[in-house]
C-alpha positions in Angstrom: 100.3 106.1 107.5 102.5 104.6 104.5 101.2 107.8 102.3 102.0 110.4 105.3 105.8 108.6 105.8 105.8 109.3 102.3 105.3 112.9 102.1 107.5 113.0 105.2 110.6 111.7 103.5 109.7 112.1 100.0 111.5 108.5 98.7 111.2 109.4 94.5 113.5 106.2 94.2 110.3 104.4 96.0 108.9 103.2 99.4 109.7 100.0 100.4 107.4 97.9 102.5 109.1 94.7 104.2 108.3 92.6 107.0 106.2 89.9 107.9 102.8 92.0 107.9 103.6 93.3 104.4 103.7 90.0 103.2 100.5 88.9 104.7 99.1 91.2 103.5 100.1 91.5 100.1 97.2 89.9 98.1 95.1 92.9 99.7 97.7 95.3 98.6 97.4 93.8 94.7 94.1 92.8 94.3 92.4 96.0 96.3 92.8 99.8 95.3 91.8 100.3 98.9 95.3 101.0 100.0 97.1 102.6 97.1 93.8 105.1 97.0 94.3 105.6 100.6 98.4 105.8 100.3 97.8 109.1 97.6 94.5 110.4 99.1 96.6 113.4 100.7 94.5 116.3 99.4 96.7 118.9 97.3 99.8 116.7 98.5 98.0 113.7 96.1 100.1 115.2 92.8 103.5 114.4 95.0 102.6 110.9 95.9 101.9 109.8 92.4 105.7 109.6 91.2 106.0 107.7 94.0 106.3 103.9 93.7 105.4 102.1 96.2 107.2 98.3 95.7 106.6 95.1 98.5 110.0 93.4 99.5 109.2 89.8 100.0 112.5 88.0 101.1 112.8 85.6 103.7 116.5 86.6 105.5 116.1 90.4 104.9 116.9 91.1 108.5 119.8 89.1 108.2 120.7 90.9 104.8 120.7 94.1 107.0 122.3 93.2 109.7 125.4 91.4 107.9 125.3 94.6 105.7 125.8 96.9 108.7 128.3 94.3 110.4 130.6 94.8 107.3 130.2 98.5 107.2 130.9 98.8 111.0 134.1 96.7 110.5 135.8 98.5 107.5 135.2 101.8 109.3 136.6 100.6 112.6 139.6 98.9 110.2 140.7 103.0 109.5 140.8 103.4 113.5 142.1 100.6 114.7 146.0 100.1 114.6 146.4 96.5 114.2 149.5 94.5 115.8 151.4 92.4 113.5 153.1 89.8 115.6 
């Protein structure tokens, strides 16, 4: 499925995997070509998929990361709406 969201959305600055399954399974992922073989087995598609990379994010709070990350964009855009009272 990772190789078809791939061609789908065509990521050249990489795919990122993240969550909790990606990180249980990431000793699979390194030490078996299993899923990187099946990630570029795409038939004449393959060629695309090989500049590709395909990087694990392993961090604890990334949830959090996003969520703060999208708080703070949601406020400064509101901030150019919103008339403030000064009293």
């Amino acid at each position: 499925e990772a190789g078809n969201k791939a061609l789908s959305f065509l990521p050249y600055g990489g795919l990122y995997i993240a969550g909790g399954i990606a990180i249980k399974i990431l000793p699979m992922i390194q030490n078996d070509e299993l899923f990187m073989c099946s990630f570029r087995d795409k038939g004449r598609l393959s060629k695309v998929l090989d500049n590709i990379p395909v990087v694990i994010v392993d961090h604890p709070e990334l949830g959090l990361l996003g969520s703060k990350a999208f708080a703070l964009r949601t406020l400064r855009r509101l901030r150019g709406k919103v008339q403030l009272s000064s009293r």
